[in-house]
N, CA, C and O atoms as a printed pandas DataFrame, in Angstrom:
     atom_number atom_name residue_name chain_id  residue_number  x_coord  y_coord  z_coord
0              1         N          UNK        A               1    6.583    0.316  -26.506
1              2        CA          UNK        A               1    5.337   -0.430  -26.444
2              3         C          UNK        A               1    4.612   -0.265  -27.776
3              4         O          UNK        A               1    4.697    0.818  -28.354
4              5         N          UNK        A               2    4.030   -1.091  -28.210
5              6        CA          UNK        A               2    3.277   -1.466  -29.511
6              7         C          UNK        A               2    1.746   -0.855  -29.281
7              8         O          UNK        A               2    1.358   -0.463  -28.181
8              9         N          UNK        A               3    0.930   -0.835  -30.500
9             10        CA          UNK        A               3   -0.173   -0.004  -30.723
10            11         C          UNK        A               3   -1.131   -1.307  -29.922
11            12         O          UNK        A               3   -0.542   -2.337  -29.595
12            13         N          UNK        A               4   -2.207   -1.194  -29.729
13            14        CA          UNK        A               4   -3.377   -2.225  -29.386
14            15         C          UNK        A               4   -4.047   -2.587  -30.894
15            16         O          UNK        A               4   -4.398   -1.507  -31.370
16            17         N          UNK        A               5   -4.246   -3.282  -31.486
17            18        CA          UNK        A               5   -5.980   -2.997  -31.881
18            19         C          UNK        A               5   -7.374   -2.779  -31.978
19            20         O          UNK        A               5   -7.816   -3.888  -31.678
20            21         N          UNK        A               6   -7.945   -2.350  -32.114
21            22        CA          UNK        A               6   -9.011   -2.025  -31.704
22            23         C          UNK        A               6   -9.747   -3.006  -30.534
23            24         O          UNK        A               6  -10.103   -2.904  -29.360
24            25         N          UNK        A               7   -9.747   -4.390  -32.003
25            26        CA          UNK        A               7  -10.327   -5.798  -30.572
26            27         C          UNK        A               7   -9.547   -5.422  -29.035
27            28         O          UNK        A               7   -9.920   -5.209  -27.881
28            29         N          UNK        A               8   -8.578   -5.468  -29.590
29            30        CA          UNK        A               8   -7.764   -5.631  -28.139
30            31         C          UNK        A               8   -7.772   -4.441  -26.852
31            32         O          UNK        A               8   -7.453   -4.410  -25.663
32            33         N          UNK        A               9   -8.326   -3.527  -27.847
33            34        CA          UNK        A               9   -8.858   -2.219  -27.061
34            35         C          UNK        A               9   -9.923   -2.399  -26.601
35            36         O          UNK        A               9  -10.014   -1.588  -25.679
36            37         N          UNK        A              10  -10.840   -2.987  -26.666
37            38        CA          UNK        A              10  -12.055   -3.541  -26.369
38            39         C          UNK        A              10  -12.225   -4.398  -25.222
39            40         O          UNK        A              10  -12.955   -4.305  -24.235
40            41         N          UNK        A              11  -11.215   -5.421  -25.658
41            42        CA          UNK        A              11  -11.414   -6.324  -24.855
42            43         C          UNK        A              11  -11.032   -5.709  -23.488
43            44         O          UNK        A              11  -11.802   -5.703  -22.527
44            45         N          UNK        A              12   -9.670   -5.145  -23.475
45            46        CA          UNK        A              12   -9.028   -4.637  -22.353
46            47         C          UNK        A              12   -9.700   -3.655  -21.579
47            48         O          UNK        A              12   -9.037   -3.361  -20.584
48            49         N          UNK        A              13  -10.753   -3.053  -21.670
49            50        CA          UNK        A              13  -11.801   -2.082  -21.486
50            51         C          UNK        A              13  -12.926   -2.870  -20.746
51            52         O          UNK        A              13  -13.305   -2.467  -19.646
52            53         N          UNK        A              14  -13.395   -3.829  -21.238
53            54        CA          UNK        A              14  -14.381   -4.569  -21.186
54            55         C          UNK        A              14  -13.881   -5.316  -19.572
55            56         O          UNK        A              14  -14.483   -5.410  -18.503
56            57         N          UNK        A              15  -12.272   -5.832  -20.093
57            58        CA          UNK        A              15  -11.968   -6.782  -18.695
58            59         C          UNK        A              15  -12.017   -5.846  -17.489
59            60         O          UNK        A              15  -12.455   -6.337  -16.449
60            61         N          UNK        A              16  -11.633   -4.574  -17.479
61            62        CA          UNK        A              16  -11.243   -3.350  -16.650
62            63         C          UNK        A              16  -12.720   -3.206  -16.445
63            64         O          UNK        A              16  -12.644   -3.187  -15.217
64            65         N          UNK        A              17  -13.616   -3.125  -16.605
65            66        CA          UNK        A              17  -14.737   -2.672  -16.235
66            67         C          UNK        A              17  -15.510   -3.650  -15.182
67            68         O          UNK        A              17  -16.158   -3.512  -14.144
68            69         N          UNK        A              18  -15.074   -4.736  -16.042
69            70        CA          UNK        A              18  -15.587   -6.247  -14.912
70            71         C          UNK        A              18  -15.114   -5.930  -13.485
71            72         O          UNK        A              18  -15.879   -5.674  -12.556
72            73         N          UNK        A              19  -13.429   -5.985  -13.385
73            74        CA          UNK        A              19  -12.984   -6.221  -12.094
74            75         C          UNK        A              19  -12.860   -4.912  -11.167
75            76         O          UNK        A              19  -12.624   -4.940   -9.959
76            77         N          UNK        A              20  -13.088   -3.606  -12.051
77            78        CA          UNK        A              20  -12.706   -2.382  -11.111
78            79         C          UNK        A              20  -14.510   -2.174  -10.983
79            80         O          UNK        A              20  -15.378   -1.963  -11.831
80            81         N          UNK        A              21  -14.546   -2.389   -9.177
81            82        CA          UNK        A              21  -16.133   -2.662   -8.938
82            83         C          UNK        A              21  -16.698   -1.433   -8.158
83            84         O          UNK        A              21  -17.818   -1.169   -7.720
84            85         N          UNK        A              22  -15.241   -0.643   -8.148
85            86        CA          UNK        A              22  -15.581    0.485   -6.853
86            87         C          UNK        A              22  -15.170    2.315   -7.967
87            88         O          UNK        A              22  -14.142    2.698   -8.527
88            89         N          UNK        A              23  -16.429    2.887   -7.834
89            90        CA          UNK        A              23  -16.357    4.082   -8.379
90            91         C          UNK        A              23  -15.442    5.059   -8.077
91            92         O          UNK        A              23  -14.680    4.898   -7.125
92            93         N          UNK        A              24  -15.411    5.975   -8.701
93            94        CA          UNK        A              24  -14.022    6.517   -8.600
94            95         C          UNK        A              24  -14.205    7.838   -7.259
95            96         O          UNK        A              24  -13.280    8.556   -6.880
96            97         N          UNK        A              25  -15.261    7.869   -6.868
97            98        CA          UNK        A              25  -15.662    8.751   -5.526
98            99         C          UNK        A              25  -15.182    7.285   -4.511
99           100         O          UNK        A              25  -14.213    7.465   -3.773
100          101         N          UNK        A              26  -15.733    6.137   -4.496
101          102        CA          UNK        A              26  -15.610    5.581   -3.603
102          103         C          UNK        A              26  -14.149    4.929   -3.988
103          104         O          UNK        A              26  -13.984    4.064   -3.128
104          105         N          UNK        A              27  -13.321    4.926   -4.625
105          106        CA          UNK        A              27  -12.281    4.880   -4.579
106          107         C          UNK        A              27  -10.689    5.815   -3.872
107          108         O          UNK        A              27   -9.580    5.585   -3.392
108          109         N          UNK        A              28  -11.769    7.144   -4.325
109          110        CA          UNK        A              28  -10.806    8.127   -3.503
110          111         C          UNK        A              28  -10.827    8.118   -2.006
111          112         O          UNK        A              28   -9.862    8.393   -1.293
112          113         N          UNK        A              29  -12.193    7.725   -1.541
113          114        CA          UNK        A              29  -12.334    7.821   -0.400
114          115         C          UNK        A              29  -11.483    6.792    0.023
115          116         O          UNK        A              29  -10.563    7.274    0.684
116          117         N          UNK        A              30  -11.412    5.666   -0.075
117          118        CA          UNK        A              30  -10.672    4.285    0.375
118          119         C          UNK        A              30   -9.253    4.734    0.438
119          120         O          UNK        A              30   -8.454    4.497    1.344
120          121         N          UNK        A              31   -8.980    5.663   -1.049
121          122        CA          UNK        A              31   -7.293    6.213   -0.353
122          123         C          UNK        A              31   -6.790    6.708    0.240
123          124         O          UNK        A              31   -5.603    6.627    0.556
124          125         N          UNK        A              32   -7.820    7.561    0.644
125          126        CA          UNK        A              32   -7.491    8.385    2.006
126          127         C          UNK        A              32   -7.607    7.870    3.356
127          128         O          UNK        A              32   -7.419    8.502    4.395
128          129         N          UNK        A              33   -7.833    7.035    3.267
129          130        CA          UNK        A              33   -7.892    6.068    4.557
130          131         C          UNK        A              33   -6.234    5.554    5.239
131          132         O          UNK        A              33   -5.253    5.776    4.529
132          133         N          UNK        A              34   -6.029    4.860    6.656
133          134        CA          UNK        A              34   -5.341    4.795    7.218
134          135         C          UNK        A              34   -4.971    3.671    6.298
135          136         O          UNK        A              34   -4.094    3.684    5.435
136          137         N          UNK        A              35   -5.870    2.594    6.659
137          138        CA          UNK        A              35   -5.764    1.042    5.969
138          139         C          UNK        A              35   -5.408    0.543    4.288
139          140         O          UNK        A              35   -5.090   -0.550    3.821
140          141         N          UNK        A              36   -5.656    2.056    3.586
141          142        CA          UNK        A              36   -5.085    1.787    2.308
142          143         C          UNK        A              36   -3.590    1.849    2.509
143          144         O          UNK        A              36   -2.925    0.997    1.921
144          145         N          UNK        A              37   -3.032    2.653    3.186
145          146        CA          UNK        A              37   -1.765    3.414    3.294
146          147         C          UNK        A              37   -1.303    2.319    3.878
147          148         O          UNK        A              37   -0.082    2.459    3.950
148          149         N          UNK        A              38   -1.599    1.377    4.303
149          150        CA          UNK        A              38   -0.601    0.310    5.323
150          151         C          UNK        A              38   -0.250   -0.690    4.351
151          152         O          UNK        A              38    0.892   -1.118    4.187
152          153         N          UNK        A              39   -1.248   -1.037    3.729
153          154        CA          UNK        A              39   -0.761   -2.145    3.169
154          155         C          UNK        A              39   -0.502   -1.930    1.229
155          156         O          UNK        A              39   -1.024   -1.084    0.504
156          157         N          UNK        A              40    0.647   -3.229    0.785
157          158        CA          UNK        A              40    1.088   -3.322   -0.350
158          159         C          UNK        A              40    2.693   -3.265   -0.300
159          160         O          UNK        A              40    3.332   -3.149    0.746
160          161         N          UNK        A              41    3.167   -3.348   -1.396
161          162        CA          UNK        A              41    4.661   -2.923   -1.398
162          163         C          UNK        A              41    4.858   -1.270   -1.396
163          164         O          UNK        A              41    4.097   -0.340   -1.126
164          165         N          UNK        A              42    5.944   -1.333   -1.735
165          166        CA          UNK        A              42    6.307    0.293   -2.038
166          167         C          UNK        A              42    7.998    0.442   -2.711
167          168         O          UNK        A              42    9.066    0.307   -2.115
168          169         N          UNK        A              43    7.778    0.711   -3.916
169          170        CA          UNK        A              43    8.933    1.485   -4.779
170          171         C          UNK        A              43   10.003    1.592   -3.660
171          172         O          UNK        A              43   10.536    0.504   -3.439
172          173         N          UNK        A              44   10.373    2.427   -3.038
173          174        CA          UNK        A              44   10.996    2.300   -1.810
174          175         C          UNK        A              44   11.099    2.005   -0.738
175          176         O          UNK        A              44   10.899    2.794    0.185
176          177         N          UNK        A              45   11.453    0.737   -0.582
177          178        CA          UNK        A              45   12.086   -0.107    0.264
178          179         C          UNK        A              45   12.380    0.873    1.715
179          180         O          UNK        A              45   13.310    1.669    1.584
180          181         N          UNK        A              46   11.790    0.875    2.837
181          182        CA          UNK        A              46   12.295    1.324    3.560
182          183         C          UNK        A              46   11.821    2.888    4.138
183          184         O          UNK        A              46   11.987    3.354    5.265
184          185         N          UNK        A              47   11.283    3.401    3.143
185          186        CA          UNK        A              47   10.862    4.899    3.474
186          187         C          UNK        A              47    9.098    4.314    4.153
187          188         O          UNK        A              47    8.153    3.682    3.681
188          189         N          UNK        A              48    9.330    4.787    5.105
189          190        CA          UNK        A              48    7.528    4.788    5.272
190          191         C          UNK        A              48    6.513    5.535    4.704
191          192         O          UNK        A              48    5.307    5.296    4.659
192          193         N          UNK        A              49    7.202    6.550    4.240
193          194        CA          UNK        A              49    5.920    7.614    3.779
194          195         C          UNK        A              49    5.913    7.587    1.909
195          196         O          UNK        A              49    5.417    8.425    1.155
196          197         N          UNK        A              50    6.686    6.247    1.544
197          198        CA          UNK        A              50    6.711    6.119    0.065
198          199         C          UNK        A              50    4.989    5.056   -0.044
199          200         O          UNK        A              50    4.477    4.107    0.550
200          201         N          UNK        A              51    4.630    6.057   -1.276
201          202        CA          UNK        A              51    3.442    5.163   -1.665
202          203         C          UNK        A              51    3.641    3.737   -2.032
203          204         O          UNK        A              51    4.771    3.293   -2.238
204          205         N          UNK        A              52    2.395    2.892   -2.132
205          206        CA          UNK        A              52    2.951    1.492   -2.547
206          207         C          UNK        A              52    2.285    1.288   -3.929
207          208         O          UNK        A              52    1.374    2.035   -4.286
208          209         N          UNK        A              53    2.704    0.350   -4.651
209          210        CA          UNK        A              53    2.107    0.299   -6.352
210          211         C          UNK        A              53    0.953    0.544   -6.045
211          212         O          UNK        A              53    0.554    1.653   -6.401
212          213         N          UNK        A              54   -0.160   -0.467   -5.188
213          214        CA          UNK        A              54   -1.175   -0.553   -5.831
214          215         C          UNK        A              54   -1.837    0.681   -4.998
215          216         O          UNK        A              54   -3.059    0.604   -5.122
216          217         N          UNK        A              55   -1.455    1.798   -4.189
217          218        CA          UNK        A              55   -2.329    2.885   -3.956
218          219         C          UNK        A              55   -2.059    3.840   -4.939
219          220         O          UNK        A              55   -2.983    4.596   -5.242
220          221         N          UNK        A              56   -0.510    4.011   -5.742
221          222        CA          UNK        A              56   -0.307    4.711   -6.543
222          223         C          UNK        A              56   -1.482    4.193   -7.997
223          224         O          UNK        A              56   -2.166    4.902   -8.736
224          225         N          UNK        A              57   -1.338    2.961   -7.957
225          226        CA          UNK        A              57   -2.270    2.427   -9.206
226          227         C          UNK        A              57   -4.002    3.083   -8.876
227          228         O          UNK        A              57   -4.695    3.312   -9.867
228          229         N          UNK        A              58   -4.317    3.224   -8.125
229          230        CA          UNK        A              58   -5.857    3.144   -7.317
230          231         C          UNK        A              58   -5.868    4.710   -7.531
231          232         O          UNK        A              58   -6.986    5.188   -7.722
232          233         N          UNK        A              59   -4.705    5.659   -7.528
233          234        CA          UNK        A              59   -5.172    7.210   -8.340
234          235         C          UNK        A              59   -5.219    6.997   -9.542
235          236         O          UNK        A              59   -6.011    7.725  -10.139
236          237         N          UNK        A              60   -4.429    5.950  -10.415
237          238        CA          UNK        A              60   -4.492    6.188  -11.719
238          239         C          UNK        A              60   -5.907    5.432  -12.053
239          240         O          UNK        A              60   -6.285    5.652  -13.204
240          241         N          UNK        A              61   -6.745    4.608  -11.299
241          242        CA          UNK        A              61   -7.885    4.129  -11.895
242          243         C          UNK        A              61   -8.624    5.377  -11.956
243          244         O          UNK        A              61   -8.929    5.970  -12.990
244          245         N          UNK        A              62   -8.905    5.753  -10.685
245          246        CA          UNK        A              62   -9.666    7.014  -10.667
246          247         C          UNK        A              62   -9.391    7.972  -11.883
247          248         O          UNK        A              62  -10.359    8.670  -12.185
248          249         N          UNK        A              63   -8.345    8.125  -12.579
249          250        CA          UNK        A              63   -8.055    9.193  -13.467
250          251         C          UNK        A              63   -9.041    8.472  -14.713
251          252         O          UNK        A              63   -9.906    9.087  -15.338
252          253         N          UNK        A              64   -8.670    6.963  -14.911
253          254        CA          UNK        A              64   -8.748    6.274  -16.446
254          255         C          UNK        A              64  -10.556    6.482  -16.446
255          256         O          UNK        A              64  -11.308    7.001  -17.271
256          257         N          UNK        A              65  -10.838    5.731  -14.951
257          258        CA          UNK        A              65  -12.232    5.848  -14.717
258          259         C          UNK        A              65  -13.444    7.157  -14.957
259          260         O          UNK        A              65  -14.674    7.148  -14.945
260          261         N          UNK        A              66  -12.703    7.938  -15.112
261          262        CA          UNK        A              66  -13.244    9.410  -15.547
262          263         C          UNK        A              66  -12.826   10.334  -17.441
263          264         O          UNK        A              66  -13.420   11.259  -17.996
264          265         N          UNK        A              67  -11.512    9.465  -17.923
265          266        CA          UNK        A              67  -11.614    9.609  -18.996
266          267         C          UNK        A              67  -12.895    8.947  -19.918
267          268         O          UNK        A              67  -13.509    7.901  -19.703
268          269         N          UNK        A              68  -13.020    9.641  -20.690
269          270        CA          UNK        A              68  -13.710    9.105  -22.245
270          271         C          UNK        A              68  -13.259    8.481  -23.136
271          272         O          UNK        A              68  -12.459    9.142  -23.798
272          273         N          UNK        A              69  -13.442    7.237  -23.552
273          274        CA          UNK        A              69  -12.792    6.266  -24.164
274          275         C          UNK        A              69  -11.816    6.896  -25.365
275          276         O          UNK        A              69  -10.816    6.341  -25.820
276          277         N          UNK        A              70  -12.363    8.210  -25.770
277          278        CA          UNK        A              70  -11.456    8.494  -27.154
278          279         C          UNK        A              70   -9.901    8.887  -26.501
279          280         O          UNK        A              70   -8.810    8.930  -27.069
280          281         N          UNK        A              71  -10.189    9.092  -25.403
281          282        CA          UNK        A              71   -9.270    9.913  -24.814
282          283         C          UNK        A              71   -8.179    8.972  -24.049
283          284         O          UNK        A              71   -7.160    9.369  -23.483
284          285         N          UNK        A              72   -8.602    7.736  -24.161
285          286        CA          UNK        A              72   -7.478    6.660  -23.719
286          287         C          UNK        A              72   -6.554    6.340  -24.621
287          288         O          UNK        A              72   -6.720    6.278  -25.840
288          289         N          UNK        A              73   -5.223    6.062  -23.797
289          290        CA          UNK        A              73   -3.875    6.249  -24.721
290          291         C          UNK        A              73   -3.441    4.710  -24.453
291          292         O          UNK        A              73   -3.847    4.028  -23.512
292          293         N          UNK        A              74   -2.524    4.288  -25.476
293          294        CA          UNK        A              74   -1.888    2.908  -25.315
294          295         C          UNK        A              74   -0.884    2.642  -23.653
295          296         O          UNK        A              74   -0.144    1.803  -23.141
296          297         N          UNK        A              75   -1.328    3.621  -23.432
297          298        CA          UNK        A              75   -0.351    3.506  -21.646
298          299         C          UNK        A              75   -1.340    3.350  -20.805
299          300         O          UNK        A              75   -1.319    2.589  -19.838
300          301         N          UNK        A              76   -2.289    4.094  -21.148
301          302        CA          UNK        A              76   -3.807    4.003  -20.514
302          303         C          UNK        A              76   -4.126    2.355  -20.084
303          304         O          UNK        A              76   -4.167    1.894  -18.943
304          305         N          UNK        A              77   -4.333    1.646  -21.367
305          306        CA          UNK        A              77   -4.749    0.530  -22.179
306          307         C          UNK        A              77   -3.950   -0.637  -21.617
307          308         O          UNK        A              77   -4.441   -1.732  -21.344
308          309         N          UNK        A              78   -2.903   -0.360  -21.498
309          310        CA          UNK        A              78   -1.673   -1.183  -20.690
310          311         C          UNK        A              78   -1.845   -0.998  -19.261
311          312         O          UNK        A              78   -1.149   -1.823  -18.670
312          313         N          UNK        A              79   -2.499   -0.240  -18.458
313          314        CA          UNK        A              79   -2.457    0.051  -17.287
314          315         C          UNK        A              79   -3.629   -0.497  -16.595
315          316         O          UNK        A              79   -3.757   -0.629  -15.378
316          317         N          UNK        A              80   -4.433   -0.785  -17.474
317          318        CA          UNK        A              80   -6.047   -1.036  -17.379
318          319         C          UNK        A              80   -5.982   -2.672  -17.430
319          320         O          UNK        A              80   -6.702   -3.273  -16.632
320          321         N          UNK        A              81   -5.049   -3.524  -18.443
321          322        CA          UNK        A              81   -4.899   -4.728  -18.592
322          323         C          UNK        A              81   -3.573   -5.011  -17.525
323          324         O          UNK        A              81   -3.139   -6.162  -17.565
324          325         N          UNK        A              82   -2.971   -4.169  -16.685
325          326        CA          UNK        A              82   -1.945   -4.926  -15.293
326          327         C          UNK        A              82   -3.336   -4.393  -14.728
327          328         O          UNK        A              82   -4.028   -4.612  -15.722
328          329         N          UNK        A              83   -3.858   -4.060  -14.165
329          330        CA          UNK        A              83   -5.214   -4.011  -13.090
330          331         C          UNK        A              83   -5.939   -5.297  -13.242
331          332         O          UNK        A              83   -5.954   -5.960  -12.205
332          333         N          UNK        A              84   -6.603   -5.876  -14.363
333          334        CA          UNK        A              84   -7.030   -6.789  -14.779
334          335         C          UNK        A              84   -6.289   -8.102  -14.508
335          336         O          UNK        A              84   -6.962   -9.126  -14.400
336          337         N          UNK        A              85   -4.853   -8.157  -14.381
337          338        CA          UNK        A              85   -4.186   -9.185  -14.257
338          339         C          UNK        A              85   -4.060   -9.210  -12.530
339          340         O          UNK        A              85   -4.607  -10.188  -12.020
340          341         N          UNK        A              86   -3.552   -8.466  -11.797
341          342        CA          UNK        A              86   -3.740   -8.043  -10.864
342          343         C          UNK        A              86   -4.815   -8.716   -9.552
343          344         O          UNK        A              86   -4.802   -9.370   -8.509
344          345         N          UNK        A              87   -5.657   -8.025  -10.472
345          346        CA          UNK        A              87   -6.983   -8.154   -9.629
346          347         C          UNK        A              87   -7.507  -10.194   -9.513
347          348         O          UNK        A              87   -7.898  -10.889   -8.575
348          349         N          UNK        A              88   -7.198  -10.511  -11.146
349          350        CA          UNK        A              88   -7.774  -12.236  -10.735
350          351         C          UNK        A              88   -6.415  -12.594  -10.354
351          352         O          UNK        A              88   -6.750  -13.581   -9.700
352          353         N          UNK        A              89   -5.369  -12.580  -10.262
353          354        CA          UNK        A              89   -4.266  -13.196   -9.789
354          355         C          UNK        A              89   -4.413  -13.046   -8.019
355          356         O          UNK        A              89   -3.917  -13.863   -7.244
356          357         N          UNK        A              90   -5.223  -11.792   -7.582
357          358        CA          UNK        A              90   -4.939  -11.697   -5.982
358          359         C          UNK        A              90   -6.759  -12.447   -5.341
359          360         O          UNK        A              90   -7.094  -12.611   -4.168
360          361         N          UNK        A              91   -7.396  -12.680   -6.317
361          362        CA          UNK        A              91   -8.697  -13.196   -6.340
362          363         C          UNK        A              91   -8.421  -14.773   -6.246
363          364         O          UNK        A              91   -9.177  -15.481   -5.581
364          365         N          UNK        A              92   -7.469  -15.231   -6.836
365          366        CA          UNK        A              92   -7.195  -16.463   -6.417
366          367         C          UNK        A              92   -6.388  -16.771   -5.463
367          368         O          UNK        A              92   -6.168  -17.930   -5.108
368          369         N          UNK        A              93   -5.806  -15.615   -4.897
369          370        CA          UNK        A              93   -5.329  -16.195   -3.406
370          371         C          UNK        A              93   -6.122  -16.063   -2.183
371          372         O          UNK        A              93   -5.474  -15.999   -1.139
372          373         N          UNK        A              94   -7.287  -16.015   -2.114
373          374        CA          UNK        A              94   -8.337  -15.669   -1.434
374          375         C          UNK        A              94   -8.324  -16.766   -0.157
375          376         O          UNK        A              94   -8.522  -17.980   -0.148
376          377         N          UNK        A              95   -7.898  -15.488    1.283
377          378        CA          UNK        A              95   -7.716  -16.610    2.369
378          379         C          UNK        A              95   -8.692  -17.427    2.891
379          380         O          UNK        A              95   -9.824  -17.263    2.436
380          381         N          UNK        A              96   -8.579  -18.017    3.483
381          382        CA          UNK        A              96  -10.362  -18.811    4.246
382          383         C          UNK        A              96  -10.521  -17.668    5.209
383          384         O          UNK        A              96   -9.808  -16.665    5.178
384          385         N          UNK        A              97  -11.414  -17.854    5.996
385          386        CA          UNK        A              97  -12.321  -16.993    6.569
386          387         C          UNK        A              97  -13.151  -15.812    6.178
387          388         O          UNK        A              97  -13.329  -15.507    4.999
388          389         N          UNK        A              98  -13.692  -15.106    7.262
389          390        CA          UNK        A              98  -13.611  -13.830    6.736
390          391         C          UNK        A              98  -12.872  -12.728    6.508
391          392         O          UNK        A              98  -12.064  -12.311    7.338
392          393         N          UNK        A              99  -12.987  -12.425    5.893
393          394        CA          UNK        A              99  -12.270  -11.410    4.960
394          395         C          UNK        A              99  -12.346   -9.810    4.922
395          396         O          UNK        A              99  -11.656   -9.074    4.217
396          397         N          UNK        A             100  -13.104   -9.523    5.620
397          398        CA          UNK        A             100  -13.753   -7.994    6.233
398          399         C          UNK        A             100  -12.746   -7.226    6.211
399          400         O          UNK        A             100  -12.548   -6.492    5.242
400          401         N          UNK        A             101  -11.862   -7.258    7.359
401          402        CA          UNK        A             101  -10.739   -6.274    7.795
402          403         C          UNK        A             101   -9.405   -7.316    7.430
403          404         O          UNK        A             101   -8.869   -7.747    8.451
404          405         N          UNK        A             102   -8.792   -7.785    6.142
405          406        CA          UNK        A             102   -7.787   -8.185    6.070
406          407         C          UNK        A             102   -6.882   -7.568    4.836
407          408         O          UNK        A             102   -7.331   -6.931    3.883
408          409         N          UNK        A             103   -5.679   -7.864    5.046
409          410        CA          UNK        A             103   -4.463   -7.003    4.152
410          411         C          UNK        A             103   -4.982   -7.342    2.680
411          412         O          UNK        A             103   -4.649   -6.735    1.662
412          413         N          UNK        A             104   -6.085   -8.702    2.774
413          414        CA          UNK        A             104   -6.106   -9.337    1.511
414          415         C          UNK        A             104   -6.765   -8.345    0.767
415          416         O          UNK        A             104   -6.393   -7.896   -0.317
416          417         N          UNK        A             105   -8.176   -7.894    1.673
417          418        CA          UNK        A             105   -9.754   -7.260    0.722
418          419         C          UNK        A             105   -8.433   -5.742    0.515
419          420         O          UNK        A             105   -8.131   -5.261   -0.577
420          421         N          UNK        A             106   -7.986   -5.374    1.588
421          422        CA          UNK        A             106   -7.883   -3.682    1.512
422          423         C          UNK        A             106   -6.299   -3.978    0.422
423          424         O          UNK        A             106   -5.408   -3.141    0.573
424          425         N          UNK        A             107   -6.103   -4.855   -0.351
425          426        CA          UNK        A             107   -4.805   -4.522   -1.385
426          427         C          UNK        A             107   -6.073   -4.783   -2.689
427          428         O          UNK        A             107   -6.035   -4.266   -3.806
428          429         N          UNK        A             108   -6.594   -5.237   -2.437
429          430        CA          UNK        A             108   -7.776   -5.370   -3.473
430          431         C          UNK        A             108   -8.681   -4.049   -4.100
431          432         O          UNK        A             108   -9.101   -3.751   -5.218
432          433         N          UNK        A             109   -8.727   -3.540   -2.970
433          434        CA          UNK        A             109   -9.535   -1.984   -3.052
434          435         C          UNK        A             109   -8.524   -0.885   -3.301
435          436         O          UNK        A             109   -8.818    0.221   -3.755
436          437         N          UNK        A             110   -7.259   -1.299   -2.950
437          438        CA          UNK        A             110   -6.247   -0.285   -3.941
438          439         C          UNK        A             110   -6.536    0.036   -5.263
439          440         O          UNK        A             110   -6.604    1.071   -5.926
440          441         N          UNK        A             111   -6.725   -1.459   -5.497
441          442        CA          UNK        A             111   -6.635   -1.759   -7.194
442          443         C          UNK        A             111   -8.027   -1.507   -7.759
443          444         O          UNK        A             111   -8.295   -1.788   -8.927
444          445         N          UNK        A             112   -8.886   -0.990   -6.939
445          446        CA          UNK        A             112  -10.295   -0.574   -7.716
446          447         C          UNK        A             112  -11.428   -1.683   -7.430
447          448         O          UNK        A             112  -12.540   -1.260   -7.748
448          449         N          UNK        A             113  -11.437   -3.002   -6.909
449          450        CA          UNK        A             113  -11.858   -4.144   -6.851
450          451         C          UNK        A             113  -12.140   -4.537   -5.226
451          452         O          UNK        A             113  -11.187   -4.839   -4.508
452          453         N          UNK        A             114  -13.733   -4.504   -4.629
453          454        CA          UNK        A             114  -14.038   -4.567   -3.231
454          455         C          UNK        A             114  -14.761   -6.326   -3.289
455          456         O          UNK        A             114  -15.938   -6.592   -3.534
456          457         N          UNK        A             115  -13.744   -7.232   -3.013
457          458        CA          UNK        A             115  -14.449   -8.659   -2.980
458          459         C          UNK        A             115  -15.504   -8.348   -2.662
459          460         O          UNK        A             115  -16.497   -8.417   -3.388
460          461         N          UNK        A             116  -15.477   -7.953   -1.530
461          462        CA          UNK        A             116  -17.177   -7.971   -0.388
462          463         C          UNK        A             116  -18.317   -7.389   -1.459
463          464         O          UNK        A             116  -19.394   -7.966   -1.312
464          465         N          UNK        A             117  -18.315   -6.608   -2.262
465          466        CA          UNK        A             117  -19.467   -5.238   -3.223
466          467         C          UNK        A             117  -20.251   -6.656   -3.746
467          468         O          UNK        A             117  -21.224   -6.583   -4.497
């Protein structure tokens, strides 16, 4: 993987801040929940007790969310811009109704991002 530039460090910071709407206390809490754990994919196919990307992603916000910008690394930076992609790509599949208790909001709040907030 290639260096960022600064702009691009910026920007990618800037977009990450927009869409991750849920703090990193109220993020942990959401992972510990039943309803995070149900839904998303999961690395392994088949195991039930394998995490799925986006709860594994939803510890790493919490981590980035508590670093200090000097302290972010180009993996960091890359991880922060798939959240960002992520987040408006599942924002435009937004079902009709309400949306309260569905697989849609709670894969959303994996990723750091509570439609409803």
């Amino acid at each position: 993987m290639t260096g960022f530039s600064d702009d691009e460090r910026v920007a990618i910071r800037k977009g990450f801040r927009e869409v991750v709407n849920m703090s990193p206390r109220e993020l942990e809490r959401w992972l510990d929940t039943e309803e995070s754990a149900r839904v998303g994919d999961t690395a392994q196919q088949g195991d039930p007790d394998a995490e799925s990307t986006g709860h594994a992603s939803g510890r790493r916000i919490v981590e980035l969310k508590r670093k200090r910008v000097d302290e972010l690394t180009d993996d960091d930076h890359e991880h922060m811009r798939k959240v960002v992609g992520y987040v408006h790509r599942h924002l435009a599949q937004r079902p009709d109704g309400d949306v309260t208790d569905t697989p849609w909001r709670y894969s959303l709040m994996n990723w750091g991002h509570d439609p409803l907030a």
